[in-house]
N, C-alpha and C positions, 0 to 999 in steps of 0.2 A: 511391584516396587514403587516405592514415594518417588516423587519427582523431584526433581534436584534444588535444593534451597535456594542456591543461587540462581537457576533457572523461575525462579516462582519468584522473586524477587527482581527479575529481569539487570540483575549488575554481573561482572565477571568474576571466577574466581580471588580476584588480586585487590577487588574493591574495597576503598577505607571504608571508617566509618560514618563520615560524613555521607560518603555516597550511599549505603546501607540505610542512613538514618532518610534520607531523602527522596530514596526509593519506597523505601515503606509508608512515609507519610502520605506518597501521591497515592499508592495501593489502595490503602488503609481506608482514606479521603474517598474514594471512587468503589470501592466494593462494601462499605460498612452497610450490613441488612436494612439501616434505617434509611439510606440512599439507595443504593439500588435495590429493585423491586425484583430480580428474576431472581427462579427458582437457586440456582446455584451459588444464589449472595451470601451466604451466612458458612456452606464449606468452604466458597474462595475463602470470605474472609479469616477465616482459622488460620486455611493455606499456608494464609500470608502472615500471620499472627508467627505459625509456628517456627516460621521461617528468618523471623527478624529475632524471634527470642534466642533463637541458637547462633544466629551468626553475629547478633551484636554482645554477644558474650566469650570474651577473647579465650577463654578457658572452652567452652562448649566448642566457638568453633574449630579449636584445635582440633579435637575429640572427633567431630563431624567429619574436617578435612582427613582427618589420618582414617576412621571409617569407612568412609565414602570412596576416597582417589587412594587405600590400597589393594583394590581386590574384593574389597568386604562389600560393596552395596548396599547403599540406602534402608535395605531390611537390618541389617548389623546399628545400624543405630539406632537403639529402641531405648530412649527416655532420657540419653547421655543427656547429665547437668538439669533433667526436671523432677530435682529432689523437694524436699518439703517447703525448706525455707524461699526457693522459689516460689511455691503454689502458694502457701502464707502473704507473703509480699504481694502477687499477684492478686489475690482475695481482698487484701486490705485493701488495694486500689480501687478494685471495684466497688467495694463498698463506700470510699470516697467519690466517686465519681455518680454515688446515687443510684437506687435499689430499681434493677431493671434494666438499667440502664445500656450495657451488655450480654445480657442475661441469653447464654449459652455459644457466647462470640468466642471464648477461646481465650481470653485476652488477659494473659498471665506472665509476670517472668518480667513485666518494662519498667523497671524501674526509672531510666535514663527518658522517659518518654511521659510528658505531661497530655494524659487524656481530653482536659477541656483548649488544653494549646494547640494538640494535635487537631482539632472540630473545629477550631474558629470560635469554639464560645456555645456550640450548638445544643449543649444540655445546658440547665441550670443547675442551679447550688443546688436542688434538692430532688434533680434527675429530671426534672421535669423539660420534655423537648420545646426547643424556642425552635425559630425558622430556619430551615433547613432547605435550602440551593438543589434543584431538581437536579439529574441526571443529564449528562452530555449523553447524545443518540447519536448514530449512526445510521444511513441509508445509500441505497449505491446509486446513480446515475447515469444513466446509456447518454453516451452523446458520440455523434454521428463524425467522420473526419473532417467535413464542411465546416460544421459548429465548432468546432478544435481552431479551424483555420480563423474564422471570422467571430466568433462568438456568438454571443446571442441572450435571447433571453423567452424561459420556459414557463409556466404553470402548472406544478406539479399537485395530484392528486397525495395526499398523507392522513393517513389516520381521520378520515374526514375531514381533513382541512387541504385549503386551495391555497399553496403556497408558490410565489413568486419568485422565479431562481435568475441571477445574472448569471450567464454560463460566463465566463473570463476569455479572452481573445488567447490561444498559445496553451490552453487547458492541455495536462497530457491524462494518458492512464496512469491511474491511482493517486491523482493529485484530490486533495479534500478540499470542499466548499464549504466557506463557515457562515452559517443561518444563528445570525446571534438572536437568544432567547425563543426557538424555535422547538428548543427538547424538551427533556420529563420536566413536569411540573412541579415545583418548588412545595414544601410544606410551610403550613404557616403563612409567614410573608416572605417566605425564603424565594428568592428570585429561579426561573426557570433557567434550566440547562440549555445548550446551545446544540444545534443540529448541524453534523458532519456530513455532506455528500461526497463519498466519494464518488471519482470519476471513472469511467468503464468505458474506454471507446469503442463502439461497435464494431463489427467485422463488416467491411467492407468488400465488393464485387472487382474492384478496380485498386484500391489503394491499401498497402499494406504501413503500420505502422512500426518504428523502434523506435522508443524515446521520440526526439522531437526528428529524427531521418525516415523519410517517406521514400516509400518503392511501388512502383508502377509500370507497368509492361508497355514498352513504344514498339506500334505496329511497322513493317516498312516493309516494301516491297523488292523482290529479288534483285532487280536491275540498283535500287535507290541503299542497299547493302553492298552490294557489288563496287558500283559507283560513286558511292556517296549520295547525301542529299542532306537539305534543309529542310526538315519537318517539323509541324507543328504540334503540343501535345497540349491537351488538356490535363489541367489542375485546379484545383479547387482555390489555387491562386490567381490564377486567369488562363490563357494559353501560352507558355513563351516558343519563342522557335530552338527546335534542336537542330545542333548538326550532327550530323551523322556520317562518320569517318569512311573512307572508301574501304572495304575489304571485312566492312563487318559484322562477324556471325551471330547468331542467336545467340544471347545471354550476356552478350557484351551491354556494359554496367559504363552511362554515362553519367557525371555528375553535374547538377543544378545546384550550383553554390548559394545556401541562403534561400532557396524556397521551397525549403519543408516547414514546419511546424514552425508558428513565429512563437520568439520566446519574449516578452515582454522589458523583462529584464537581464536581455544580454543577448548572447548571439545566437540568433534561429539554427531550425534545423537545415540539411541539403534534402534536395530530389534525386533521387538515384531513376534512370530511364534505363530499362532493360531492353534491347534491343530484341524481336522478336519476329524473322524473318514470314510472312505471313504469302502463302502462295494460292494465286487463283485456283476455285472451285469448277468452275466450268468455261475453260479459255473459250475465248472465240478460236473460229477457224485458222485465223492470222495468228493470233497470238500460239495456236498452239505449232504453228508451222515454224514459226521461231525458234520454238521453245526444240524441236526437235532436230533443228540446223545445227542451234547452238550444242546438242547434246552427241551431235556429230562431229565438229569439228573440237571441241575442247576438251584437254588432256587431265583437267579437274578430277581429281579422285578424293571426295571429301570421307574415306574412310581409311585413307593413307596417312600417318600420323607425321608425316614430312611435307606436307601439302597445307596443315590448316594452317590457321592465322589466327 
């Protein structure tokens, strides 16, 4: 089954045609076989050819939508509105646009769509290509929850080249780093493409992340749960002290307002401390005579479900 026009054209069913017309152009702009170099440049671009020719045709895309969203699937519309006088029109264009020029791009049916408007100018009057703007690239980058916290700055190995990266103070996962003129290389004088890092925070032994709220396990001792106590925790923001409410169990979830993930422009993230009751491996003698006093005289049944806290 073809994949949904509106899906390949990334707008919603309900989209005008301005949005239609400006969805296609960015496509168009970024997958056209003379820009992009990968294998699957010249199907995308059909894709997307075939996809703006039927939906920016208010007659087709009735046709489409009544195919498509009743039952019939994407196989049920086979060629609806790509009669002659489209392909004619279509042809003639290319032919204006210069012998070659899209030679087996798909690219029929636009009339509403000026080919050297849509390129910036990037063929000439007689087909012949002028400079042509490399490719925007993509690459991912592992950064560590420290580097998130504080920033920093890298040397990354790329395509044989040694590029120097600002990591940004408050970086989360999947936020992009823009390396201007860093991507594919420009044809002509056509200026290079720009290099996107995205960010990948690594997994961590000790801190876990959500968006810009950090979790982390706070150890404490039976008496200092029992009890209470003021402890101190390590963060990659420094150590603040926590308190630690009298009466409480494992998994009890303290908040540190404001020192998770700083956000740059606006308001950071919290610290969430998980309380994690942690009992001696080999008490001493004292301690373990305590330990078994106490287990005499106290009425504690922590698998009574009237008892916890």
């Amino acid at each position: 089954m073809a994949r949904d026009y509106y899906e390949v054209l990334g707008v919603s069913r309900d989209a005008s045609p301005d949005e239609l017309q400006r969805a296609y152009r960015k496509l168009a702009r970024r997958h056209h076989p003379d820009v992009d170099r990968s294998p699957s440049a010249e199907d995308t671009f059909k894709e997307i050819n075939e996809a703006y020719r039927v939906l920016s045709d208010p007659q087709r895309r009735q046709e489409y939508d009544r195919s498509r969203y009743a039952g019939g699937g994407a196989g049920r519309y086979a060629g609806a509105g790509a009669g002659r006088d489209a392909g004619e029109a279509g042809r003639a264009r290319q032919r204006r646009a210069g012998p070659g020029a899209f030679a087996g791009a798909g690219f029929e049916g636009f009339e509403g769509i000026d080919i050297d408007d849509l390129f910036g100018g990037v063929f000439g009057a007689r087909g012949a290509a002028g400079p042509i703007a490399g490719a925007d690239q993509e690459a991912e980058l592992e950064v560590t929850v420290e580097e998130a916290y504080h920033g920093g700055r890298r040397v990354l190995g790329l395509d044989g080249r040694e590029l120097e990266v600002t990591i940004p103070r408050g970086v989360t996962d999947g936020q992009r780093i823009r390396l201007s003129g860093q991507g594919g290389h420009g044809r002509g004088d056509g200026q290079p493409g720009d290099l996107y890092l995205v960010v990948r925070l690594a997994p961590h032994p000790r801190y876990r992340v959500v968006d810009r709220d950090v979790y982390v396990d706070l150890p404490v001792a039976p008496w200092e749960a029992v009890l209470g106590a003021t402890v101190p925790l390590r963060t990659p923001a420094g150590e603040p002290k926590v308190t630690v409410p009298p009466g409480s169990s494992s998994g009890r979830r303290l908040r540190l307002r404001g020192q998770g993930l700083p956000n740059p422009r606006g308001t950071p993230g919290d610290l969430y401390a998980e309380v994690r009751i942690v009992v001696p491996r080999d008490p001493d003698p004292r301690e373990r005579e305590l330990f078994e006093e106490l287990a005499k005289v106290s009425t504690f049944d922590p698998r009574d479900p009237r008892r916890r806290r």
